[in-house]
N, C-alpha and C positions, 0 to 999 in steps of 0.2 A: 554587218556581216563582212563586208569587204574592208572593217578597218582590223577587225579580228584574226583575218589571214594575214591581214600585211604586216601586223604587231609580231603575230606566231612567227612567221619566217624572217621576221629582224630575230626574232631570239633565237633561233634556233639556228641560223647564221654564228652569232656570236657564241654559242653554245661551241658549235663547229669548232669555229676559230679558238676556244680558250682550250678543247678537246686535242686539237689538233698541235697549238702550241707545247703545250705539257706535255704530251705525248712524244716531241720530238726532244732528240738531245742538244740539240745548240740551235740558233737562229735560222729559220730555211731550211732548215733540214741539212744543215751542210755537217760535214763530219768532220770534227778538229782531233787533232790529238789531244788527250787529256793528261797530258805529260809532258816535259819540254827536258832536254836535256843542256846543262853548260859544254861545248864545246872549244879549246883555248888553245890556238893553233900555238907550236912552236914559236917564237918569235925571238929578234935580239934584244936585249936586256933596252931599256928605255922605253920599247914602245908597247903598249896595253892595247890589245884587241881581244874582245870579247864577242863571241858570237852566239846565239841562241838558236838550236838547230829542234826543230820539232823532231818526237821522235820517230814520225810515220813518212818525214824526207824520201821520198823515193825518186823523184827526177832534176838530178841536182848534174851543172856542167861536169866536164871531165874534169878542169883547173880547177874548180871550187873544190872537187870529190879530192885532188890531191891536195888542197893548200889543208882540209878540214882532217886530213887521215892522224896525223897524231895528236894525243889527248892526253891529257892530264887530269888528276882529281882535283877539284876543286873545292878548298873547305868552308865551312860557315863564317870562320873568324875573317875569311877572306872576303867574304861577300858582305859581313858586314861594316866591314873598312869601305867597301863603297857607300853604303848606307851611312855609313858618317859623314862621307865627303858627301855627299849628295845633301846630306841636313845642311852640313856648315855653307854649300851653295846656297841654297835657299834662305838660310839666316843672312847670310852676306848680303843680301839683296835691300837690305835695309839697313841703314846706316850704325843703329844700335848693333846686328848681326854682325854687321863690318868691322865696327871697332874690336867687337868680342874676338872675332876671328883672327885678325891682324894683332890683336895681345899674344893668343895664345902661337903662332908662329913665328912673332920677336924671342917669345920666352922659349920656345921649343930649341928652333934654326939658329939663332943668333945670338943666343944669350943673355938679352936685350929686357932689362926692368921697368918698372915702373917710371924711373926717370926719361928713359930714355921714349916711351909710350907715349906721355903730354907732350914729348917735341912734337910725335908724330902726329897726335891728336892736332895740336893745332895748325901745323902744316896743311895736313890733310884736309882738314876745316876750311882753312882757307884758298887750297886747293880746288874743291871739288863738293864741300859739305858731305864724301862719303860717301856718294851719287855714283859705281858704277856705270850710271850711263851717260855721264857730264860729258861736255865734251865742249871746248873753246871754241865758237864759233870765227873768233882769227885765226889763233895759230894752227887749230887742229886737232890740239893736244886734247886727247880721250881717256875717258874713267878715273878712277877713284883718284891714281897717281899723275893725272894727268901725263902718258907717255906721250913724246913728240919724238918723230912717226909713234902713231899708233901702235902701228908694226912694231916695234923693236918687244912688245908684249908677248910674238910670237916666241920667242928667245925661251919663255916657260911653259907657253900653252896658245894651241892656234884658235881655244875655244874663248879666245881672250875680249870679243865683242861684247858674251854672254855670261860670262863667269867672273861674279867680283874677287873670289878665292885666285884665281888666275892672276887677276892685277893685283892685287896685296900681293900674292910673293912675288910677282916681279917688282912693284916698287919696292921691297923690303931690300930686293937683292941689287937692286938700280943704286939705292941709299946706300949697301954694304959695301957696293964697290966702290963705288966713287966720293961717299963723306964718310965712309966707317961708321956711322951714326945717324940714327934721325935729327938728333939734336944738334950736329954738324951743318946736318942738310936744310935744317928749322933755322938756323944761323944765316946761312948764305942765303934762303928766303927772303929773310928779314932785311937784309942788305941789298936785293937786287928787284926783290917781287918774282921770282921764278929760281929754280936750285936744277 
């Protein structure tokens, strides 16, 4: 009799509990907004802030309330241009991802063919293997292009630890200014063991 009662109120506990969960609209009871709004503060040309402001904000500082007061609409085409760069980050992250990436912003940015891709490829090959997160245990020199300072990476993007799309265009643009060419910079490689 006494394992009868203790079975009932195990279930009827969890009966509670699954009554109670469904019942309520989000986790705990707590009340979210079920809406978000894009909110994209004025800014100078160069710099990208995005903010994501719920739309039931109600106790926000005075500086945030003025930095957030002018808006903009924001399109699809525009939010899926993030949604691209954010795939090509994630592809980059694998060497195959990398190379595809770094093709198609010789071909885009620089004009830069097929010929000029295999310097890069085997540059980079012997660089790095492609590895984002290489990084020379002497010199220092870090990711795909191995940059030496690291830092100089900042020059395209401070997200440059984590983002192998980051370090391709800056090595793209490191190679454009200084050999004109990967197949330049594949050259002086080959001559030195570093370009």
């Amino acid at each position: 009799m006494k394992m009868k009662k203790s079975l009932l109120a195990i279930w009827t506990t969890v009966a509670t509990l699954l009554f109670v969960t469904s019942a309520q609209p989000t986790a705990f009871g707590l009340e979210f907004p079920m809406t978000t709004r894009l909110v994209l503060p004025d800014a100078p040309a160069g710099t990208a802030l995005l903010v994501v402001a719920p739309s039931t904000a109600t106790s926000v500082s005075a500086s945030l309330t003025s930095a957030l007061n002018s808006r903009r609409t924001v399109f699809s085409s525009e939010i899926a241009l993030v949604s691209i760069r954010s795939l090509s980050v994630e592809a980059a992250r694998k060497p195959l991802g990398a190379k595809r990436v770094a093709k198609e912003i010789m071909a885009s940015e620089f004009g830069w063919g097929d010929d000029q891709y295999a310097c890069l490829n085997r540059l980079w090959t012997k660089e790095s293997h492609w590895n984002y997160q290489a990084r020379n245990p002497r010199s220092g020199a870090h990711g795909i292009a191995q940059a030496l300072p690291a830092t100089k990476m900042e020059k395209v993007g401070t997200d440059w630890r984590t983002n192998p799309v980051t370090q391709i265009q800056w090595g793209l643009l490191y190679i454009s200014e200084r050999y004109n060419s990967p197949c330049a910079a594949w050259n002086k490689w080959r001559r030195s063991n570093y370009y």
